[in-house]
C-alpha positions as CSV (number, residue, x, y, z in Angstrom):
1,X,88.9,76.3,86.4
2,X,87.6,75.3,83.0
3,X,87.5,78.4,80.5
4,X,84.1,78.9,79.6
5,X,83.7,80.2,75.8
6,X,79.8,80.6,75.4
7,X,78.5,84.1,76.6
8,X,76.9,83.1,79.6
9,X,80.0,81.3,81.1
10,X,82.2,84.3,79.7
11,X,79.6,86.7,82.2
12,X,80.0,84.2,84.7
13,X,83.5,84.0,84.9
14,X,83.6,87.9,84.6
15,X,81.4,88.1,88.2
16,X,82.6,85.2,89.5
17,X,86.4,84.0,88.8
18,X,87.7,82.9,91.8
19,X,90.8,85.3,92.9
20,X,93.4,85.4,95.3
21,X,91.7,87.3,98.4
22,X,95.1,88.4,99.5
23,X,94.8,92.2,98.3
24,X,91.5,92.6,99.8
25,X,92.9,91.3,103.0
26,X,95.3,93.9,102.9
27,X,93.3,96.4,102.6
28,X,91.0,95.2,104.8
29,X,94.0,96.0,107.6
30,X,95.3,99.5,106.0
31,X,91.6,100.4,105.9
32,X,91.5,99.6,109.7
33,X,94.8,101.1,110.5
34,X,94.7,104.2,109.1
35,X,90.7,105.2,110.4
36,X,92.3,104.1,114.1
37,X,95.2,105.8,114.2
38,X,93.6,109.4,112.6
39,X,90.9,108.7,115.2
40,X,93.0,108.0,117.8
41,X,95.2,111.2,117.1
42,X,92.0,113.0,117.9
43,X,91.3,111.9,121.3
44,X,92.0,115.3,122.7
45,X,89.6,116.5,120.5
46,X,86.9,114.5,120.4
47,X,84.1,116.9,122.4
48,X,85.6,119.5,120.4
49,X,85.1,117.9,117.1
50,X,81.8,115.4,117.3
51,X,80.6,116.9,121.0
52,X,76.9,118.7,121.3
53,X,78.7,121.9,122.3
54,X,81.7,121.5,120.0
55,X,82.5,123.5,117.0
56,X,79.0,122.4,115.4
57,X,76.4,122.4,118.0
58,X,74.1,119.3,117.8
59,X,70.7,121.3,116.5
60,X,73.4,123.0,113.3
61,X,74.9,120.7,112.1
62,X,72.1,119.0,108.9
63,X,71.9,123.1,108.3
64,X,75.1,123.8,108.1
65,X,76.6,120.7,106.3
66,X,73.6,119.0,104.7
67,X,70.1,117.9,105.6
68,X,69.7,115.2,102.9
69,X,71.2,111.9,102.5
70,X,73.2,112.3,105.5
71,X,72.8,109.6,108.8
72,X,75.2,110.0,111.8
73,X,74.2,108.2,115.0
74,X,75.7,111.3,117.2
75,X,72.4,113.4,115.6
76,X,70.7,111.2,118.7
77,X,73.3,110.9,121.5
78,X,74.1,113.0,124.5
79,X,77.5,114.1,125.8
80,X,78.4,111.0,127.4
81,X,77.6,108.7,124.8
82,X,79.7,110.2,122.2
83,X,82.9,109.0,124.5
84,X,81.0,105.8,124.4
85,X,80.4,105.4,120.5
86,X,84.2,107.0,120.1
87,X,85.2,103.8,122.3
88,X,83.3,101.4,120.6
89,X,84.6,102.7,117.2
90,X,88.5,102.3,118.2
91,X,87.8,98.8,119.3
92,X,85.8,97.5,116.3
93,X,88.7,98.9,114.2
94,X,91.3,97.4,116.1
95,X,89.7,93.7,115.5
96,X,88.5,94.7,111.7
97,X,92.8,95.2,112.0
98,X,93.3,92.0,113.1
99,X,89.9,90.0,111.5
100,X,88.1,89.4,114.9
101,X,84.4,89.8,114.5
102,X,84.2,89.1,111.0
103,X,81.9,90.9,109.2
104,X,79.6,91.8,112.3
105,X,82.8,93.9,113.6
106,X,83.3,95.5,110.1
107,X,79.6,96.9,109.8
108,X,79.9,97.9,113.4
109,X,82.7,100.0,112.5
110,X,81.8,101.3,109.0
111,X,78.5,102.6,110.4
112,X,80.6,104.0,113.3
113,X,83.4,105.6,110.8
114,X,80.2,107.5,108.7
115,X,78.7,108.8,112.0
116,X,81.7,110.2,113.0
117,X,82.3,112.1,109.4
118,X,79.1,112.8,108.6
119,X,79.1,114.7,112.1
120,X,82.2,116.4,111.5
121,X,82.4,117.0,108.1
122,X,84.3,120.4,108.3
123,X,87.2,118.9,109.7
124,X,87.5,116.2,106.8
125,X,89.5,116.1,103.9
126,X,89.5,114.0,100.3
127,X,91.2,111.1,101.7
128,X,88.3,110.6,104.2
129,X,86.0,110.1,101.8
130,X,88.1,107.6,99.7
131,X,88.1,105.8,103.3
132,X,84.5,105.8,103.9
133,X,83.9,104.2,100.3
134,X,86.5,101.6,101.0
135,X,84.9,100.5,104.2
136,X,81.0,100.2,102.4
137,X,83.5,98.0,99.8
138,X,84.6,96.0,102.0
139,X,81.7,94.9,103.7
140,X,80.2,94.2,100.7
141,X,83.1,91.4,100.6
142,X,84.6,88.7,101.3
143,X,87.7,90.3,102.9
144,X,88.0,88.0,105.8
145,X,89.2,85.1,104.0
146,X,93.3,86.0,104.5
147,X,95.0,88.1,107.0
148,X,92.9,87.5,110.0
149,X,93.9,85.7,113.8
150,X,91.2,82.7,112.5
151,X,93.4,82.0,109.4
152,X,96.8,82.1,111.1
153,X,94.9,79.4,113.5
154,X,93.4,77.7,111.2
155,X,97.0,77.2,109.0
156,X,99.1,76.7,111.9
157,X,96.8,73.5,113.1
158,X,96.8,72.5,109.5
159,X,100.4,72.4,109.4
160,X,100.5,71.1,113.0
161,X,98.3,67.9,112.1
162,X,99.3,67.3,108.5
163,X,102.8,69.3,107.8
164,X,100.9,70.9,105.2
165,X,100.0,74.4,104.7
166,X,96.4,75.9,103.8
167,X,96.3,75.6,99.9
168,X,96.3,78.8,98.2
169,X,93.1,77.6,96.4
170,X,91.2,78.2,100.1
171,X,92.5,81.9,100.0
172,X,90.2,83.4,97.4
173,X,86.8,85.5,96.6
174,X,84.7,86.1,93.6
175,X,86.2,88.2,91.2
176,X,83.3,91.3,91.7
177,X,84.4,93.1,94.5
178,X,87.7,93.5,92.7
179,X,85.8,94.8,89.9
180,X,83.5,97.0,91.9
181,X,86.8,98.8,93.2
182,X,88.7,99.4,90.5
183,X,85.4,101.4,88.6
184,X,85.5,103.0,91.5
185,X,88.8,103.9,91.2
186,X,88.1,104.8,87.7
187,X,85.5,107.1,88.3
188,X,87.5,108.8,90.8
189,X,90.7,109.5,88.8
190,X,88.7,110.4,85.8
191,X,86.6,113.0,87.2
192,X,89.7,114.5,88.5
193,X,91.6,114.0,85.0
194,X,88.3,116.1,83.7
195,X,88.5,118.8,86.5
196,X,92.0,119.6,85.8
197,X,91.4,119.0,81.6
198,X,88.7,121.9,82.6
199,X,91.4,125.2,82.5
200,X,95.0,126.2,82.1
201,X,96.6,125.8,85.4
202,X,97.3,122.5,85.6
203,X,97.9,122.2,81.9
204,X,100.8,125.0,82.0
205,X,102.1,124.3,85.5
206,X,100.9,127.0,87.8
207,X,98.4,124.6,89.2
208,X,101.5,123.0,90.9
209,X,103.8,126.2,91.5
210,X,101.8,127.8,93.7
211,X,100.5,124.7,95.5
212,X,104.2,124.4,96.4
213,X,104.0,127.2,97.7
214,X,101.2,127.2,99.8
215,X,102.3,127.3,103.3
216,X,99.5,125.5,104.9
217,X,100.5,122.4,103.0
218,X,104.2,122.7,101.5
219,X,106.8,121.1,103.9
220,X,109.3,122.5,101.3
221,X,111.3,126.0,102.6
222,X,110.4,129.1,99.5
223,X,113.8,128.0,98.1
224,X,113.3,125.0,97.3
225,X,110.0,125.8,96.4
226,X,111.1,128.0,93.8
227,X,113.3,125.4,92.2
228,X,110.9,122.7,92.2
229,X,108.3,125.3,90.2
230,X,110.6,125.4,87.2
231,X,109.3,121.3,86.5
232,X,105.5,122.3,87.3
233,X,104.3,121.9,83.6
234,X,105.8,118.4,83.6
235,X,104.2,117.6,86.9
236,X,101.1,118.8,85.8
237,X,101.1,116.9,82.5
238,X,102.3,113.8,84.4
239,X,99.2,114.4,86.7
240,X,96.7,114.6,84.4
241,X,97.9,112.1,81.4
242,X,98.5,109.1,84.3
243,X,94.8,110.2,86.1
244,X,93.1,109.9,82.3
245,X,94.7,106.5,81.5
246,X,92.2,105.0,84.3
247,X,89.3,105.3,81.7
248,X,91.8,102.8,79.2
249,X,91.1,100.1,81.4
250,X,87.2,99.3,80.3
251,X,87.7,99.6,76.6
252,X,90.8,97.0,77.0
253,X,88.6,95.0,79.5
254,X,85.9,95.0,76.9
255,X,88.2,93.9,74.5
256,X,89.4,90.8,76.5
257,X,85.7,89.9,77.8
258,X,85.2,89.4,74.0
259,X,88.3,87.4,73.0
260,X,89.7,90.3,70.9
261,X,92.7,91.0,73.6
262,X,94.3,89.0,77.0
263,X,93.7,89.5,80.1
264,X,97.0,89.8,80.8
265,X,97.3,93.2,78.7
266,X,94.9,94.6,81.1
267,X,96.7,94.0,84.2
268,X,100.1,94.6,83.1
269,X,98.2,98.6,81.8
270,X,97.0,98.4,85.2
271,X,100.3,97.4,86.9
272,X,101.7,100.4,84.9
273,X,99.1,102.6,86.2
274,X,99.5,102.0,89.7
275,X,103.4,102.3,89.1
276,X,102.9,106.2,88.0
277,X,100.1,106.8,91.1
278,X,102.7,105.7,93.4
279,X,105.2,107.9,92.2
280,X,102.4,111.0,92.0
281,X,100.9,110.7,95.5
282,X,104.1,109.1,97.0
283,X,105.8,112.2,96.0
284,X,102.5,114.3,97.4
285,X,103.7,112.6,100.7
286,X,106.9,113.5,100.6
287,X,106.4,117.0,100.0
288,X,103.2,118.3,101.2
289,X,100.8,117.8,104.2
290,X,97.8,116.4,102.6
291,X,95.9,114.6,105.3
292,X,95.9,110.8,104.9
293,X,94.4,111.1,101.4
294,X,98.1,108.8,99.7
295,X,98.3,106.3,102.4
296,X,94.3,105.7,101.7
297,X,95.0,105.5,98.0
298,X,97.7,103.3,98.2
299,X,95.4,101.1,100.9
300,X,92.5,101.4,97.6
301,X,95.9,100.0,95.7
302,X,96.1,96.7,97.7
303,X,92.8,95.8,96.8
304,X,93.6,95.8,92.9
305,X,96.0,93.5,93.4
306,X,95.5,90.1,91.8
307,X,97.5,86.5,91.5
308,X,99.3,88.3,88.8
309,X,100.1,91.3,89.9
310,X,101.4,89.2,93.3
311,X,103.7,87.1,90.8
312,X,105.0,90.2,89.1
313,X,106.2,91.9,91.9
314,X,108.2,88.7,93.2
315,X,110.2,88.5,89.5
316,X,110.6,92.1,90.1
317,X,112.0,92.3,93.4
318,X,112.9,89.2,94.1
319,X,116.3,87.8,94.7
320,X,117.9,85.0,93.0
321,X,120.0,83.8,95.8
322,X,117.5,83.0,98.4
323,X,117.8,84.0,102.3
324,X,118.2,80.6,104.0
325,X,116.2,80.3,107.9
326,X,117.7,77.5,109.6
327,X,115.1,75.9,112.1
328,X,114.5,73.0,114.5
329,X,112.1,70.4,112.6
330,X,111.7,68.7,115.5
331,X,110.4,71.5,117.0
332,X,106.4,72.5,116.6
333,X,106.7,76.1,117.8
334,X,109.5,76.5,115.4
335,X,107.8,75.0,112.8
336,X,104.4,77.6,113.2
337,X,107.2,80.0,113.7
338,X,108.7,79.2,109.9
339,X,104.7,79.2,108.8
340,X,104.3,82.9,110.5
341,X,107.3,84.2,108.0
342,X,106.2,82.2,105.4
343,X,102.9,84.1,105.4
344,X,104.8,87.6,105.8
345,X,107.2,86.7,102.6
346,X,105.3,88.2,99.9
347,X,108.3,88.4,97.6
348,X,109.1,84.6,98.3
349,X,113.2,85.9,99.4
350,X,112.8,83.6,102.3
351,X,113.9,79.2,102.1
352,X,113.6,77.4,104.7
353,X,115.8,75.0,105.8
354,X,115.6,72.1,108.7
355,X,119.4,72.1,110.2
356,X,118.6,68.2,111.8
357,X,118.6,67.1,107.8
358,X,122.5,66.1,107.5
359,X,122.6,67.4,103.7
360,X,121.1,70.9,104.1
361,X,122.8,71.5,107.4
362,X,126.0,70.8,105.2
363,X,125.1,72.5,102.6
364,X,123.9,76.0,104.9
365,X,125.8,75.9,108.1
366,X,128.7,73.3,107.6
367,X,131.2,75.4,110.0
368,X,127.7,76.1,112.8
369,X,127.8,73.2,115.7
370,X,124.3,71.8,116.1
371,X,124.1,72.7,119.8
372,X,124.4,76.7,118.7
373,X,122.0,76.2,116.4
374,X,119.3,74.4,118.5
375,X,119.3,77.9,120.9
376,X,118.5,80.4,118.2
377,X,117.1,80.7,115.1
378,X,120.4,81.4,111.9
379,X,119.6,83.2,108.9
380,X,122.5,83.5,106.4
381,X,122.0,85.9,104.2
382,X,122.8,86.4,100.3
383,X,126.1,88.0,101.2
384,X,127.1,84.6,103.1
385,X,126.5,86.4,106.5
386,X,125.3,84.8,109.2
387,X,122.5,86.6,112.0
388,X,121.2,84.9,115.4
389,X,118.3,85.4,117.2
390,X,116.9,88.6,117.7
391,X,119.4,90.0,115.1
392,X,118.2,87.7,112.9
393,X,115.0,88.6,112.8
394,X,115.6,92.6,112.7
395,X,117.5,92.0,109.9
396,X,114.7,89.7,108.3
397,X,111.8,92.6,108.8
398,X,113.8,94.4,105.9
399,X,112.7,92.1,103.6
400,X,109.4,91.2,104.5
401,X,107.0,93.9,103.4
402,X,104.1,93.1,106.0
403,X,106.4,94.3,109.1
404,X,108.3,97.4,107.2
405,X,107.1,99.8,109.4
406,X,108.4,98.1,112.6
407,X,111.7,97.3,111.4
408,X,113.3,100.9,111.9
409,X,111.5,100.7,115.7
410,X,113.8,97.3,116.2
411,X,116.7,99.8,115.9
412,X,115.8,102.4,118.6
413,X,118.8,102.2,121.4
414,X,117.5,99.7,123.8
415,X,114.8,98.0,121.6
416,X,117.7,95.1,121.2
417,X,118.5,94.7,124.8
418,X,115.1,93.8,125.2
419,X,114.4,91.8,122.3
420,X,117.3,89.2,123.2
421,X,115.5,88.9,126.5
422,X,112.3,88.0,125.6
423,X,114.0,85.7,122.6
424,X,116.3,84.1,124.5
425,X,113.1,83.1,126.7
426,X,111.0,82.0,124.1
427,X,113.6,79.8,122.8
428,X,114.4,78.3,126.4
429,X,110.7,77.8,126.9
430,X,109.4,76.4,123.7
C-alpha cells in the first residue's frame, strides 16, 4: 500500500491499514476457550450459581448487585430454561472456538456470556470482566478472517487446485480494532498504575508481602512466603513502573502519526511492554490462585500482535537449522497434511521437503529406502535425528506453539499405543 503523506490519507491509514488478522484470530479462540472451560467447570453448579432459587434469588438480584445498566436474559427465564441458555452458551463457544457461525455465533455467545455474569456477579472476579470486554471487541471485528474450519477449507482446496497457498494478503482486517484494544488496554493498566501510585503499600512492598501470604490465594507454603517478601519492594516497583509505561504508547503513537518518530519505535516499546506483563502475571500464575484473570490477559495479548511483532518473535526464537518433514508429493492428503503444519508453524522451524524429488531425498534422507518412507511421515530434526510417525509428530507439537498444550497429553502411558493405531491407519487409508 502506497504511503499516503497528506493528512487525510495519514487518518486514513491510521483507521484503516490493512493488518495481519492473525492475532485477532487468536484471540478470537483463547477468548472462546477460556469462557467454555470456566463455564463448563461450573456445571455442577449451575442452579446454584444463575438458578431462581440459587444463591441470589431471581426477584434480588438488580437490588443487590445493580439495578442500572445491567441486562441478563436469566432476569426472564424459569428454572428449566436456565439449563437451556447454559446449553446454548457452551455450544456457541465451542464453534466461536473453532469459527463456525461466524459472527451470528459470536453475538449469540457474547450476549449469552453477559447474561450469565451479570446474573452472577458475586461469584466473578477481574479477569471476567477483561473477558466480557474482549468478546464486545471482537464482535465489533473482523476476527473470522484466520483460524476458522472455513479458512482451513478454503486453503486446503486452494492448494488442492492450484499448489498454492492462500496469500497472506487475504488474511487481514482494518487496522481499528487493533487500535480499539490496545486503549483499552491502556486504560486498564493505567488506572491500576494510578491506584497503586495512590499510597505506600505497593510503593514499599507490603502490598505484595502480605498478598503472599494470603491463604486464600498464595499456593506458596509461609516459608517460602517469607523468603519471597524480602523482594516485595522490587516487585512492587516492577508492578507499577511496567503498568505506567502503557500511557507511553499514545504520545509515541502521536509522534509517528505526525512523521516526528517510526512506527516501528512504537511496536518494539510495545513488544517490550508485553515482554514485562508476561513475566508480572505469568509469575501471578505461578504463584497465586487468581481466577483466570493472566490467561485472559495474555488472550487480550494476542490481539496486539501485528505483522511485526509475528516477524520478531521468529528471529527471536527461531532456529537456524530448520526441522526438515519429509512427505509424499504425490500424495493429496499428505500434501493438506504439510499445509495443516504449515499453518501451526508460527516460528517458521518447520521445511518441508518432498522425498520423490531425487536431490532433496539425497540431501535429507540418503541412508532412508523410499518404501519406509512412503508408510510414515520422517522428520529429522536439528540434532540429525530421525522420528516416524506418530513419534514424529509428538515430537513436532514441541515446536509448534498452536498445539503446546496437547503435547504433554501425547506422553500419558498409553496415549502412544493408540496414536500409532490410528496413524498407521490413516497412512494405509489415505
Amino acid at each position: 500500500m502506497t504511503k499516503k503523506t497528506s493528512l487525510t490519507g495519514r487518518m486514513y491509514e491510521f483507521w484503516f491499514a490493512p493488518v495481519s488478522a492473525a492475532g485477532f484470530g487468536m484471540m478470537r479462540v483463547g477468548f472462546g476457550t477460556i469462557a467454555f472451560v470456566t463455564l463448563f467447570l461450573e456445571m455442577p453448579n449451575v442452579q446454584r450459581f444463575y438458578g431462581p432459587e440459587g444463591i441470589l434469588p431471581q426477584g434480588m438480584v438488580s437490588n443487590m448487585v445493580r439495578a442500572s445498566w445491567r441486562f441478563s436474559l436469566l432476569d426472564h427465564v424459569g428454572t428449566n430454561h436456565v439449563w437451556l441458555l447454559y446449553t446454548a452458551l457452551l455450544a456457541s463457544l465451542f464453534c466461536v472456538i473453532i469459527g463456525l457461525g461466524r459472527k451470528w455465533m459470536l453475538l449469540i455467545a457474547v450476549v449469552l456470556l453477559y447474561s450469565f455474569h451479570e446474573y452472577g456477579m458475586i461469584t466473578l472476579d477481574g479477569g471476567d470482566t477483561l473477558l466480557r470486554l474482549i468478546g464486545f471487541i471482537l464482535l465489533l471485528s473482523p476476527c473470522y478472517t484466520t483460524f476458522t474450519v472455513r479458512n482451513l477449507w478454503l486453503r486446503m482446496k486452494l492448494v488442492r487446485d492450484t499448489g498454492k497457498d492462500q496469500p497472506a494478503s487475504e488474511r487481514t482486517m482494518p487496522i481499528w480494532p487493533y487500535r480499539l484494544l490496545l486503549w483499552q488496554m491502556i486504560l486498564i493498566y493505567t488506572a491500576s498504575a494510578l491506584g497503586k501510585w495512590g499510597g505506600n503499600m505497593w510503593l514499599e512492598g507490603s502490598a505484595v508481602a502480605v498478598t503472599l501470604h494470603l491463604t486464600d490465594f498464595t499456593r506458596l507454603t509461609p516459608l517460602v512466603a517469607d523468603q519471597l517478601s524480602a523482594f516485595s519492594p522490587i516487585i512492587g516497583y516492577f508492578t507499577v513502573a511496567s503498568q505506567i509505561a502503557w500511557i507511553l504508547i499514545l504520545p509515541l503513537g502521536f509522534l509517528s502519526f505526525f512523521g516526528l518518530g517510526s512506527s516501528r519505535s512504537t511496536n518494539v516499546f510495545k513488544r517490550t511492554l508485553l515482554l514485562c506483563g508476561l513475566l508480572l502475571h505469568g509469575t501471578i500464575f505461578v504463584l497465586m490462585d487468581v481466577g483466570t484473570f493472566s490467561l485472559t490477559v495474555f488472550t487480550a495479548y494476542l490481539g496486539l500482535l501485528l505483522a511485526d511483532d509475528f516477524r520478531a518473535i521468529r528471529q527471536r526464537f527461531g532456529l537456524k537449522k530448520p526441522i526438515i518433514v519429509l512427505f509424499d508429493g504425490r500424495c493429496g492428503f499428505c500434501k493438506k497434511s504439510m499445509l495443516l503444519l504449515s499453518m501451526l508453524d508460527w516460528l517458521h522451524r518447520l521445511e518441508f521437503a518432498n522425498f520423490h524429488d531425487p536431490k532433496l531425498k539425497k540431501r535429507y534422507a540418503p541412508n532412508i529406502d523410499l518404501k519406509h518412507l512412503n508408510v510414515a511421515m520422517h522428520v529429522r530434526f536439528v540434532d540429525g535425528s530421525y522420528r516416524k510417525g506418530f513419534f514424529a509428530f509428538r515430537a513436532l507439537t514441541w515446536h509448534l506453539p498452536a498445539v503446546w498444550l496437547l503435547a504433554p497429553l501425547l506422553y500419558i502411558p498409553g496415549v502412544s499405543l493408540v496414536g500409532k493405531a490410528v496413524y498407521g491407519w490413516v497412512a494405509k487409508h489415505r
